[in-house]
ROMARDO-315903 format. One record per residue: residue in one letter; z, x, y of N, C-alpha, C in turn; residue number from 1. Coordinates in steps of 0.05 Angstrom, whole numbers, padded with zeros to 5 digits. Atoms other than C-alpha are relative to their C-alpha. Layout:
REM residues N
<site type="A" n_w="Z" n_u="X" n_v="Y" ca_w="Z" ca_u="X" ca_v="Y" c_w="Z" c_u="X" c_v="Y" seq="NUM"/>
...
//
This chain:
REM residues 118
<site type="X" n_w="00027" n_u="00009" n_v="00001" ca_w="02306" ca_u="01518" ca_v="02341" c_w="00000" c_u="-00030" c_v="-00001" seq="1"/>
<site type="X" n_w="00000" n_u="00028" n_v="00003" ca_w="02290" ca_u="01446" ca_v="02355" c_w="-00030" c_u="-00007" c_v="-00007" seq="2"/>
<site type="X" n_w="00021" n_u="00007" n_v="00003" ca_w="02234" ca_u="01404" ca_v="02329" c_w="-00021" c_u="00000" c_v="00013" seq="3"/>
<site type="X" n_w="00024" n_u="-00004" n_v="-00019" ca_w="02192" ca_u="01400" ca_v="02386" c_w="-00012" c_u="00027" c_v="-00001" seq="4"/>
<site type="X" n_w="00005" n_u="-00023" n_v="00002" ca_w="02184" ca_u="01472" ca_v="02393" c_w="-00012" c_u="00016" c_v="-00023" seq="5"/>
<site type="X" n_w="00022" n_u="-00011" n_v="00025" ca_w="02171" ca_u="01490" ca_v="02311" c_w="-00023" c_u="-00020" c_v="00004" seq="6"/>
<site type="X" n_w="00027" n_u="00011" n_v="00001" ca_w="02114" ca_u="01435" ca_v="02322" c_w="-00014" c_u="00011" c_v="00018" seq="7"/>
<site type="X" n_w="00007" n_u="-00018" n_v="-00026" ca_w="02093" ca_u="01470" ca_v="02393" c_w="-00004" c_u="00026" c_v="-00014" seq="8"/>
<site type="X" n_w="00017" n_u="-00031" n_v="00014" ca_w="02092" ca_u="01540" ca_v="02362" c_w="-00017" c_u="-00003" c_v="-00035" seq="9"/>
<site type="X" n_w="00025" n_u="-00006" n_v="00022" ca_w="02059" ca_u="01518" ca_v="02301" c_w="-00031" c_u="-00016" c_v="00012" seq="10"/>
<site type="X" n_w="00027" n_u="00000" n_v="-00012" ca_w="02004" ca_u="01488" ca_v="02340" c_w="-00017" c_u="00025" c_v="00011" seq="11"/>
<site type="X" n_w="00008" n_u="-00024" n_v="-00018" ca_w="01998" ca_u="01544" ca_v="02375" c_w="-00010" c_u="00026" c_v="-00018" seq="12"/>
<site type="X" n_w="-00004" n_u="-00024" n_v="00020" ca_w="02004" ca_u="01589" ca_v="02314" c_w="-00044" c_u="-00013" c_v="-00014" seq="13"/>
<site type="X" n_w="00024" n_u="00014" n_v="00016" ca_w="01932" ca_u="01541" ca_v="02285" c_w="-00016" c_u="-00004" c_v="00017" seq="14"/>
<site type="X" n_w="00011" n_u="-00008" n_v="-00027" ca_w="01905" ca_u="01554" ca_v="02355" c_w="-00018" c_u="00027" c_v="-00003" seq="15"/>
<site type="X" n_w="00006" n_u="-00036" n_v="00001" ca_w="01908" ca_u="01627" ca_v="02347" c_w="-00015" c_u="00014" c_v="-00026" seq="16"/>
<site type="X" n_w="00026" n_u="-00002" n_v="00040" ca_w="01876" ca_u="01622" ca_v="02271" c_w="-00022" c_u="-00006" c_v="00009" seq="17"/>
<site type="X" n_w="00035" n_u="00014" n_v="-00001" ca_w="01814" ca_u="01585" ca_v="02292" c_w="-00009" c_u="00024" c_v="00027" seq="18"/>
<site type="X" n_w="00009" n_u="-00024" n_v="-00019" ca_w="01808" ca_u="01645" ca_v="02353" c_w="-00001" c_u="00017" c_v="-00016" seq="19"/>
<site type="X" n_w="00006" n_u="-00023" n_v="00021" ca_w="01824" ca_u="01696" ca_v="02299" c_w="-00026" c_u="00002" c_v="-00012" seq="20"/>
<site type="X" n_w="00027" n_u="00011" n_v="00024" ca_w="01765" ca_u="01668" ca_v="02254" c_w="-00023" c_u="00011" c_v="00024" seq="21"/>
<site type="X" n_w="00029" n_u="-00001" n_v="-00022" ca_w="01715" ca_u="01670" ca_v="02318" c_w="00001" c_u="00023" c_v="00006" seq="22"/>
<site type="X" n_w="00002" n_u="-00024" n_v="-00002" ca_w="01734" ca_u="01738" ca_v="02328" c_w="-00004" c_u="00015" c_v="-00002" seq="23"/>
<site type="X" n_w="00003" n_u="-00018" n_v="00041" ca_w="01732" ca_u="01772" ca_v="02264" c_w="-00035" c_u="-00004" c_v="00008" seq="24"/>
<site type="X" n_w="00025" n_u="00014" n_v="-00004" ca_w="01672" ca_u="01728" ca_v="02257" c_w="-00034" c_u="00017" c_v="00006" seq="25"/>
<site type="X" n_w="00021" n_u="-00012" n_v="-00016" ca_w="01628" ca_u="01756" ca_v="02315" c_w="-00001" c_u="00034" c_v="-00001" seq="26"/>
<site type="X" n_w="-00001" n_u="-00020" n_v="-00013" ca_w="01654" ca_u="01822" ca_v="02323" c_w="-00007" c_u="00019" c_v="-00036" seq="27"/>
<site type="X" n_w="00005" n_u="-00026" n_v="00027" ca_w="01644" ca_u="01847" ca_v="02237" c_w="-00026" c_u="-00014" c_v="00004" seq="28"/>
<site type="X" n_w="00029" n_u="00004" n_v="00003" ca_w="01577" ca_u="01805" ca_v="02243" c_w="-00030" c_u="00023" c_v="00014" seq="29"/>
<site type="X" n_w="00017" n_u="-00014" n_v="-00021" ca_w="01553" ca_u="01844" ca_v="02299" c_w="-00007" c_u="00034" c_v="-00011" seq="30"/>
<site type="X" n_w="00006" n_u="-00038" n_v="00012" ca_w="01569" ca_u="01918" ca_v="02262" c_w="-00006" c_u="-00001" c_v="-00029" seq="31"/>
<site type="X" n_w="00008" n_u="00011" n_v="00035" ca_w="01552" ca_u="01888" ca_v="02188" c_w="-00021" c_u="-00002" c_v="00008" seq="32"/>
<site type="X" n_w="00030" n_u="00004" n_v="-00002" ca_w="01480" ca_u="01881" ca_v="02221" c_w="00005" c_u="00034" c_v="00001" seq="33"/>
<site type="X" n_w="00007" n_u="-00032" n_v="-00007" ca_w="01481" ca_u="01959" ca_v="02220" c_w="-00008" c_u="00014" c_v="-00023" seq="34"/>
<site type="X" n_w="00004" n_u="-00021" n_v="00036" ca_w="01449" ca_u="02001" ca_v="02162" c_w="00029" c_u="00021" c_v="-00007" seq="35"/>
<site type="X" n_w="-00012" n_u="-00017" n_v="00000" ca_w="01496" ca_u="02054" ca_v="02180" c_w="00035" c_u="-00004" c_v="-00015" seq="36"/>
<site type="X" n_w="-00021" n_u="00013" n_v="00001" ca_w="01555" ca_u="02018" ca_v="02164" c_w="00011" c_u="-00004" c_v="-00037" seq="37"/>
<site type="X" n_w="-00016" n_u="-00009" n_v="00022" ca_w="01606" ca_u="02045" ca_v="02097" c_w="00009" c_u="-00027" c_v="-00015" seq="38"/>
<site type="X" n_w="-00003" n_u="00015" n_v="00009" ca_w="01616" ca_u="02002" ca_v="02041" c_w="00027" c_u="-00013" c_v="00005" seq="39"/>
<site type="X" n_w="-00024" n_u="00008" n_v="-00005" ca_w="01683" ca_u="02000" ca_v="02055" c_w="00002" c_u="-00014" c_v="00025" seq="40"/>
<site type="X" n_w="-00022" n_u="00014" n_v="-00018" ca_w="01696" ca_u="01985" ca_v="02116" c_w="-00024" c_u="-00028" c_v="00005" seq="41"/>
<site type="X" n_w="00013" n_u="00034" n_v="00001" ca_w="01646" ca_u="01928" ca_v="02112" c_w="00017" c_u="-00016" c_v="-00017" seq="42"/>
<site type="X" n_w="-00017" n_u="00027" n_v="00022" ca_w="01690" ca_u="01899" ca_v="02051" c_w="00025" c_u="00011" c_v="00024" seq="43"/>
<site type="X" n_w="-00024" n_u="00010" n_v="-00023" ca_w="01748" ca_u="01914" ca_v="02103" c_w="-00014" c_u="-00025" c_v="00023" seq="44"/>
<site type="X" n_w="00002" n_u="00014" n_v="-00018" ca_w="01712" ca_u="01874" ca_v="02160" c_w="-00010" c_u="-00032" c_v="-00014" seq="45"/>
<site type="X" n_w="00006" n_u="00021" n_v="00009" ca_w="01694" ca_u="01817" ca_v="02106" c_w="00028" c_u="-00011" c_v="-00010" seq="46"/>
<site type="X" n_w="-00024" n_u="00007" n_v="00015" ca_w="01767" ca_u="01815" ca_v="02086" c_w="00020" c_u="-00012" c_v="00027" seq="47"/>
<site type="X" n_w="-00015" n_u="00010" n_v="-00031" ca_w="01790" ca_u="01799" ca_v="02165" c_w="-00006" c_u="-00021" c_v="00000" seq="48"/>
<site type="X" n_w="00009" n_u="00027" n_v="-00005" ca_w="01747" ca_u="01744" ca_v="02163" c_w="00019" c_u="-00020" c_v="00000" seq="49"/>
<site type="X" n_w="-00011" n_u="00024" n_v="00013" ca_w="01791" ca_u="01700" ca_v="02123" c_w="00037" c_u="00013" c_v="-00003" seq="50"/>
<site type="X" n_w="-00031" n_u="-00007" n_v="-00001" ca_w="01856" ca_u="01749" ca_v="02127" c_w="00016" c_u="-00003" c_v="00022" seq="51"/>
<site type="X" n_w="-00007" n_u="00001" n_v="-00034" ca_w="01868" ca_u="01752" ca_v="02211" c_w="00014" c_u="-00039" c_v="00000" seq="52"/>
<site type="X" n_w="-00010" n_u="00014" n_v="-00007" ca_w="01871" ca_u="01683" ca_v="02211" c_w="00018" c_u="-00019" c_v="-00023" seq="53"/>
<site type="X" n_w="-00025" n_u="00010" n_v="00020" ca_w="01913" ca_u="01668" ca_v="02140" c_w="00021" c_u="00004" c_v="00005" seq="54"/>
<site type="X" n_w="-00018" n_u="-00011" n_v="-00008" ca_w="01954" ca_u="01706" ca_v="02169" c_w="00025" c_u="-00018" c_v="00015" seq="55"/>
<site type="X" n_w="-00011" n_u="00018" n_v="-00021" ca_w="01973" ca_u="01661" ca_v="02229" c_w="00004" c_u="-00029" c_v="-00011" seq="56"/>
<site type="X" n_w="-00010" n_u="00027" n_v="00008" ca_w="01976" ca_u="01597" ca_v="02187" c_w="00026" c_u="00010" c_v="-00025" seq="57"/>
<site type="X" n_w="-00028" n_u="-00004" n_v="00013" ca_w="02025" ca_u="01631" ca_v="02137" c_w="00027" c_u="00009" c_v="00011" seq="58"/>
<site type="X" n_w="-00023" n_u="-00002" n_v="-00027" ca_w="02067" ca_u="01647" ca_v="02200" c_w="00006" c_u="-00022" c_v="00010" seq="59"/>
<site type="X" n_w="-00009" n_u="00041" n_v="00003" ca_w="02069" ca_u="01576" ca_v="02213" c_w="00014" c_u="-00004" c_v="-00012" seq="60"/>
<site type="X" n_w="-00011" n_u="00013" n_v="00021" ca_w="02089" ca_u="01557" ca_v="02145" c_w="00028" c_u="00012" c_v="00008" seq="61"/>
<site type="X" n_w="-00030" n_u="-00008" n_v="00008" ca_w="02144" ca_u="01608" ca_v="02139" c_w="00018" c_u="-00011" c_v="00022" seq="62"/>
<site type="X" n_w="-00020" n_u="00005" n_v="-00022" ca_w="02172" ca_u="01586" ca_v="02212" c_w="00014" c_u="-00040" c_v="-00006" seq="63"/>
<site type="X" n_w="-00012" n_u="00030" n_v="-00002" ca_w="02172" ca_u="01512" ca_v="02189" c_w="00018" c_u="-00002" c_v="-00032" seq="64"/>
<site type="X" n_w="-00038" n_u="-00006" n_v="00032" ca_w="02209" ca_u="01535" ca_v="02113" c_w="00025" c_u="00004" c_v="00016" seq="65"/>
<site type="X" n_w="-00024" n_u="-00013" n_v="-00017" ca_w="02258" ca_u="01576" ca_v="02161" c_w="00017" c_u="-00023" c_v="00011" seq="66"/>
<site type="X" n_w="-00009" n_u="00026" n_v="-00008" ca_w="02264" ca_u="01511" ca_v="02205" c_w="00015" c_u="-00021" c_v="-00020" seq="67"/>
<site type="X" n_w="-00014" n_u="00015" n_v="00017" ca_w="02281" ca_u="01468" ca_v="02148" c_w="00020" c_u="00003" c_v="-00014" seq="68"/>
<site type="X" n_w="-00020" n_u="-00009" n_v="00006" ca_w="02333" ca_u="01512" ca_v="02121" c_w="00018" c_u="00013" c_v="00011" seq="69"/>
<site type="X" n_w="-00017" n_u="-00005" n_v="-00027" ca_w="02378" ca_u="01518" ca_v="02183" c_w="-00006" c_u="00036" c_v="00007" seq="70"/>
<site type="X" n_w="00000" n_u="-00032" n_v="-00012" ca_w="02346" ca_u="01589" ca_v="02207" c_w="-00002" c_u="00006" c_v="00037" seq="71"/>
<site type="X" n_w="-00010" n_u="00000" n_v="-00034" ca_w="02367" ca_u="01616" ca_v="02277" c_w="-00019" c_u="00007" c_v="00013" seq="72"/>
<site type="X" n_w="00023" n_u="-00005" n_v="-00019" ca_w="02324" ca_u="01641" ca_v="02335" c_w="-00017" c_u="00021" c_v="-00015" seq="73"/>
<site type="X" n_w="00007" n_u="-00023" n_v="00006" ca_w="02309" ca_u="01701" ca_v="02298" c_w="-00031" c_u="-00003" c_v="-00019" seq="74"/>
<site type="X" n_w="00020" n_u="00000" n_v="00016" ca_w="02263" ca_u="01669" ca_v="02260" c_w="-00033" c_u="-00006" c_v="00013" seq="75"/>
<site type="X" n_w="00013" n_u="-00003" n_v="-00025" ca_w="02219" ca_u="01670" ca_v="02328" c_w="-00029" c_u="00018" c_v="-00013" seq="76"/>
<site type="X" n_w="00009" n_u="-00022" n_v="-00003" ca_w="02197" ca_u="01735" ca_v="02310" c_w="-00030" c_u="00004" c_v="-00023" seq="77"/>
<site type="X" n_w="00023" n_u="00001" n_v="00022" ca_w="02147" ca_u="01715" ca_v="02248" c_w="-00032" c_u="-00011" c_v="00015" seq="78"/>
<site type="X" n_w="00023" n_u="00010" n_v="-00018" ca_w="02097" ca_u="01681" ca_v="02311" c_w="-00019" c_u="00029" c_v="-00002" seq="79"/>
<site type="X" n_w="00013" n_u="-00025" n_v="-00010" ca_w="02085" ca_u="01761" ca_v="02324" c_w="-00013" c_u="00012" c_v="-00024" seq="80"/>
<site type="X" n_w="00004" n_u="-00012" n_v="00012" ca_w="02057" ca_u="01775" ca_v="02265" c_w="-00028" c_u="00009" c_v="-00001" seq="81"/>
<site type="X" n_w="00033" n_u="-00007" n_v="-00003" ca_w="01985" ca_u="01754" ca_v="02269" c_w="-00007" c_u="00016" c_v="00024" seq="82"/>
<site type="X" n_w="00009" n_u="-00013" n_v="-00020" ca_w="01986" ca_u="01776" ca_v="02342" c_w="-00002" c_u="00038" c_v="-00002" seq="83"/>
<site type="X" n_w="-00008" n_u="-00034" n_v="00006" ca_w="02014" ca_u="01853" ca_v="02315" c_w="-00035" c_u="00006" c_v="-00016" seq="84"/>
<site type="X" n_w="00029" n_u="-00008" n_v="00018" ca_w="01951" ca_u="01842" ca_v="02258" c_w="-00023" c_u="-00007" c_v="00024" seq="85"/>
<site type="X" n_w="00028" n_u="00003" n_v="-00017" ca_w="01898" ca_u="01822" ca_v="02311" c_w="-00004" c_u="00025" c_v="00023" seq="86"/>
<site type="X" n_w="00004" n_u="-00018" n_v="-00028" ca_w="01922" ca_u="01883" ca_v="02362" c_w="-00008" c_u="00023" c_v="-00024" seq="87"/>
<site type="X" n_w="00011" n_u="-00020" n_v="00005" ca_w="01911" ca_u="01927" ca_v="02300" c_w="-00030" c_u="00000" c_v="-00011" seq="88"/>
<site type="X" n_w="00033" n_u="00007" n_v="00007" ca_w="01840" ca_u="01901" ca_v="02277" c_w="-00011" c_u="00003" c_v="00020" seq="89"/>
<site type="X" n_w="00012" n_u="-00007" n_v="-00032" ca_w="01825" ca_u="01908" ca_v="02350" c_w="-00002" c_u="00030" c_v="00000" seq="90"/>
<site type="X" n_w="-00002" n_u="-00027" n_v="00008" ca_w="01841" ca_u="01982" ca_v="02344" c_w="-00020" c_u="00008" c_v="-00018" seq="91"/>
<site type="X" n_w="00021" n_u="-00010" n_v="00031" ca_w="01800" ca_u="01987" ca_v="02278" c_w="-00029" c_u="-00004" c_v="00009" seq="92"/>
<site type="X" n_w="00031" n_u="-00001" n_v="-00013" ca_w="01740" ca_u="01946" ca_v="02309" c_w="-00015" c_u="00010" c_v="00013" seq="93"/>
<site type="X" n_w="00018" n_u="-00012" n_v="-00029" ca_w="01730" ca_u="01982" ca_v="02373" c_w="00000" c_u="00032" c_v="-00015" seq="94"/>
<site type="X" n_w="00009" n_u="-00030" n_v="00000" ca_w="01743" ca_u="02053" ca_v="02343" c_w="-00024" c_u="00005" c_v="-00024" seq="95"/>
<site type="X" n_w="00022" n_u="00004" n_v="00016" ca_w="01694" ca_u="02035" ca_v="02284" c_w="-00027" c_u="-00001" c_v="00023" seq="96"/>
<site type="X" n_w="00023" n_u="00011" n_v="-00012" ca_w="01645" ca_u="02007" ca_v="02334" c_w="-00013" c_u="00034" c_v="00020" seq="97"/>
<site type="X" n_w="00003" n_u="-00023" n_v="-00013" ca_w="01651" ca_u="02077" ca_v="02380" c_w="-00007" c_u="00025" c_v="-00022" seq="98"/>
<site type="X" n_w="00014" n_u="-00023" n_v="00019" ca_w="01642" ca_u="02126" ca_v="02315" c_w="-00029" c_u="-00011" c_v="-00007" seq="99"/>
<site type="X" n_w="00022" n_u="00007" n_v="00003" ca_w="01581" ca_u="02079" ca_v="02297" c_w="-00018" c_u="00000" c_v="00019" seq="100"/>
<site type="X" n_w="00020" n_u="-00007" n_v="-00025" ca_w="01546" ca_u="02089" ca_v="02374" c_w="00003" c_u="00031" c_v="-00005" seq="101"/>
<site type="X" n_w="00013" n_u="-00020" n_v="00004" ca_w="01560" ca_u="02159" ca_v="02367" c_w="-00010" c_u="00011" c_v="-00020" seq="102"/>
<site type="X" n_w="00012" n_u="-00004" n_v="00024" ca_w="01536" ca_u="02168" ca_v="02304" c_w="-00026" c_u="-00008" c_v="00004" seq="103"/>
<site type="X" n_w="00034" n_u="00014" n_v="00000" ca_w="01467" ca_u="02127" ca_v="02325" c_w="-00012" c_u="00019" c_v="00021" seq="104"/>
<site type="X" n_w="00018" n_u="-00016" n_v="-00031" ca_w="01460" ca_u="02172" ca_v="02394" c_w="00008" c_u="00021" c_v="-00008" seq="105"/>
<site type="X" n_w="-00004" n_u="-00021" n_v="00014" ca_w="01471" ca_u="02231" ca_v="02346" c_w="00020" c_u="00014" c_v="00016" seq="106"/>
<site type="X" n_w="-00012" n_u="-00010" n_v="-00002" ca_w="01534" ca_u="02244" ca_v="02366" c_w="00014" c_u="00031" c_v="-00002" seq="107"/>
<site type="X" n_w="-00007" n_u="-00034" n_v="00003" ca_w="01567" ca_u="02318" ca_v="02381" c_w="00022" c_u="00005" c_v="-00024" seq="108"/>
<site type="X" n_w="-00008" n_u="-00012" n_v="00029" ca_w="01596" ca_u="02331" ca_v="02301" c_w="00014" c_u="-00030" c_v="-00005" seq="109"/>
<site type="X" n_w="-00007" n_u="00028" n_v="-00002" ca_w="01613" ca_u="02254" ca_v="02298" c_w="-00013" c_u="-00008" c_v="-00038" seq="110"/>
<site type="X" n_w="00008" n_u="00001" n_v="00040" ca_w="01576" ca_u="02263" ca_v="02220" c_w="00015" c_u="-00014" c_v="-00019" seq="111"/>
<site type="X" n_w="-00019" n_u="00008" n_v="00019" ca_w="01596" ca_u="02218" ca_v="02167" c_w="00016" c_u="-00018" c_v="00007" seq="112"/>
<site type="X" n_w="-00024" n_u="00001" n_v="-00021" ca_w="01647" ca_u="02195" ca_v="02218" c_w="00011" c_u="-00040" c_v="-00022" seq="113"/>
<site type="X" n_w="00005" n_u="00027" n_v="00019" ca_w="01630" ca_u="02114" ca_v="02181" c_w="00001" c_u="00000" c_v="-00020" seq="114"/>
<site type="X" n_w="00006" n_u="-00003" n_v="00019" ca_w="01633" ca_u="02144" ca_v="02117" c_w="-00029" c_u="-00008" c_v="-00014" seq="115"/>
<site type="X" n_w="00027" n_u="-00009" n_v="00007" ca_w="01557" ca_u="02147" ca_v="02106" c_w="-00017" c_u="00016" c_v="-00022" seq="116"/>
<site type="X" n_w="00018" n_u="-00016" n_v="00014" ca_w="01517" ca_u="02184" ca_v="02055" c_w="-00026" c_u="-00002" c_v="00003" seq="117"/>
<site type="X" n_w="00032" n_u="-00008" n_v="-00004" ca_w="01450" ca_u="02216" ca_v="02067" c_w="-00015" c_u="-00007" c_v="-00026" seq="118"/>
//
């Protein structure tokens, strides 16, 4: 690992935080406007806000500790972390967002599906 490069991927890494944030952001604002919408997974989609993209600046840090204490390529592999947490909040958002449409267009046994109570 040479210097240029941990400064290059940690830009990159404080790049991908301030996209995380706008992402989260828009996409729990948009299903947090919903009545329908389970206490939980609203305190999950209020906990991305500020977790998605902590994420990617404490992947930074650890790559520039690693760096400072002679660690080898391997220590590459901590960049993927936020990207692994943003492909699975992606997963969580869209299939949240799809039980909450069929749940509104009275979905075929889709009940509850948001954890809801009547």
């Amino acid at each position: 690992m040479t210097l240029g490069s941990v400064i290059l991927g940690t830009i990159a890494q404080l790049m991908f935080a301030y996209f995380l944030f706008m992402l989260v952001v828009f996409s729990a604002c948009s299903m947090a406007g919903n009545d329908k919408l389970a206490r939980v997974h609203s305190t999950i989609l209020t906990l991305t806000i500020y977790g998605l993209p902590a994420s990617s600046v404490l992947s930074a840090g650890i790559v520039i500790h690693l760096y400072r204490h002679g660690a080898g390529a391997s220590s590459w592999w901590w960049h993927a972390l936020p990207v692994a947490l943003a492909a699975i909040y992606l997963i969580y958002a869209i299939s949240l967002n799809r039980r909450m449409n069929a749940r509104s267009a009275g979905g075929s046994g889709a009940a509850h599906t948001t954890g809801e109570r009547e």
